[in-house]
C-alpha positions in Angstrom: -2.9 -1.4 10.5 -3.3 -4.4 12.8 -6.0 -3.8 15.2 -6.4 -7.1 17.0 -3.1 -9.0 17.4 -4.1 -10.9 20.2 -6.8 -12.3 17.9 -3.9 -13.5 15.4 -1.6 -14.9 18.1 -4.5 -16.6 19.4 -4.7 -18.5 15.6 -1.0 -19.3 16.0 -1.3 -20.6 19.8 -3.5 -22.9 18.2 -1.3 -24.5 16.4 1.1 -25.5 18.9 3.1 -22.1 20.3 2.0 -21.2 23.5 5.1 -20.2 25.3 5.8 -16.3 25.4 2.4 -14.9 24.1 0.8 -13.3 26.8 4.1 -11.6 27.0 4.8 -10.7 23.8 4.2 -7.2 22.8 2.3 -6.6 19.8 5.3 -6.5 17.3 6.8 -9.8 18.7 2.9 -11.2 17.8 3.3 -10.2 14.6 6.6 -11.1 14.1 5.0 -14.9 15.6 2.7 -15.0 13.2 5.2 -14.4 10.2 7.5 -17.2 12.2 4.5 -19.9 12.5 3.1 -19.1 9.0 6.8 -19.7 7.3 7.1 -22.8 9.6 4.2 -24.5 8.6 5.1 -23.7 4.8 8.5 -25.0 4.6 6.6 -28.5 6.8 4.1 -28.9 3.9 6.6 -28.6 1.2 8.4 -31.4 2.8 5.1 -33.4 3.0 4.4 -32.4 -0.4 7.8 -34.2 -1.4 7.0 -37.4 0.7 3.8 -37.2 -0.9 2.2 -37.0 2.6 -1.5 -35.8 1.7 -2.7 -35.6 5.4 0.8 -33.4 6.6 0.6 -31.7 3.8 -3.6 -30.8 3.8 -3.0 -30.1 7.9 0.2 -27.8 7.8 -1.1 -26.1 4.6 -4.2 -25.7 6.6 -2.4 -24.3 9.8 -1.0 -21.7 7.4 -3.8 -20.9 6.3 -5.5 -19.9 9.8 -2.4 -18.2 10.7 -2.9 -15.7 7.4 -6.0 -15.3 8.4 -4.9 -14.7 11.8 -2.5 -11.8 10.4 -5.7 -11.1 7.8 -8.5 -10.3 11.0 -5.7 -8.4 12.4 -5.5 -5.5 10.2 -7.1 -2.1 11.2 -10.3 -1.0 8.7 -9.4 2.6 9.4 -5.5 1.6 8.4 -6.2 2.9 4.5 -5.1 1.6 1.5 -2.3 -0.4 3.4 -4.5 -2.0 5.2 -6.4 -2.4 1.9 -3.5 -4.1 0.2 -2.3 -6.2 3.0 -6.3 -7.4 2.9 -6.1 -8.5 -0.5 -2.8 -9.7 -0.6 -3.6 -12.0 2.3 -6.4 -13.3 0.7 -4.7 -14.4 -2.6 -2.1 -16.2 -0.2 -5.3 -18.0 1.3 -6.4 -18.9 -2.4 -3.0 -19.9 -3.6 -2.2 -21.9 -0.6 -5.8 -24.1 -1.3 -5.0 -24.5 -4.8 -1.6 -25.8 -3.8 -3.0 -28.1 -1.4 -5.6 -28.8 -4.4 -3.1 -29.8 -6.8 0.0 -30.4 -4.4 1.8 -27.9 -6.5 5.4 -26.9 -4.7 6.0 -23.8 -6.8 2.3 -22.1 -5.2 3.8 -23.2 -2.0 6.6 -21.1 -2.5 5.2 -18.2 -3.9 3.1 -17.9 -0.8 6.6 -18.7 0.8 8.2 -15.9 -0.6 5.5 -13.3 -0.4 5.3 -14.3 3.8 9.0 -14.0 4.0 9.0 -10.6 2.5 6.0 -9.4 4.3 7.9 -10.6 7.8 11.3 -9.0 6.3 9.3 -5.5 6.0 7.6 -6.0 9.7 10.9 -7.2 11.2 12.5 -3.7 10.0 10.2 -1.9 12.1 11.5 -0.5 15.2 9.1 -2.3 18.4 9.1 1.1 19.9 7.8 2.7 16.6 4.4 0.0 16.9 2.4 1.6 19.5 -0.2 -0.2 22.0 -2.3 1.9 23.0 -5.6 -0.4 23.4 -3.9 -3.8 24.5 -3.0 -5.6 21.1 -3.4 -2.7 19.3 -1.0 -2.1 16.6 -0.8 1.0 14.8 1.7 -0.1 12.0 2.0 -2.6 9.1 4.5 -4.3 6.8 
């Protein structure tokens, strides 16, 4: 379902991890993407709690490129899987701006929780199952 995971490794190299991409196969990318996404969550709820508004709005923000980074990823021809993980990402988008908006915690988490279960599916798929056969291309999908 993912057909350009370089593309979405490429949002989360831009947000500081560089280290291990260009060797990563396209599971591992996916399974960075998950990683960086939860990361920057569990940072804005912290600058949520400080009452930080400029951490908050930028880690928020990085999250926010990184689902779309997982969101340009998905394959068209993937079906309603791909579908689902489409629309699913973009509600996360929307929720993660209205918590940002209104510097609510519990959106924050909701988004939290629906990443963490999205990389708890991926992370049960056997590598070798995920095949690459155009570079970055990934066949399967949490």
């Amino acid at each position: 379902m993912y057909a350009n995971a370089a593309f979405g490794a490429q949002q989360y190299a831009n947000v500081g991890v560089r280290s291990g991409i260009e060797d990563a196969s396209p599971h591992r990318l996916i399974q960075m993407l998950f990683e960086g996404g939860l990361q920057r969550l569990a940072t804005a709820k912290g600058a949520m709690q400080r009452e930080d508004r400029a951490a908050k709005g930028e880690q928020i923000g990085k999250a926010i490129g990184i689902i779309g980074g997982l969101r340009e990823s998905l394959r068209p021809e993937g079906g309603e899987l791909s579908e689902n993980l489409e629309s699913l990402y973009a509600y996360m988008q929307r929720r993660l701006l209205e918590a940002n908006i209104e510097s609510s915690i519990e959106k924050l988490e909701e988004v939290s929780g629906l990443l963490r279960d999205l990389k708890e599916a991926w992370d049960g798929i056997a590598p070798e199952k995920v095949t690459d056969s155009a570079g970055a291309d990934v066949r399967q999908s949490a």
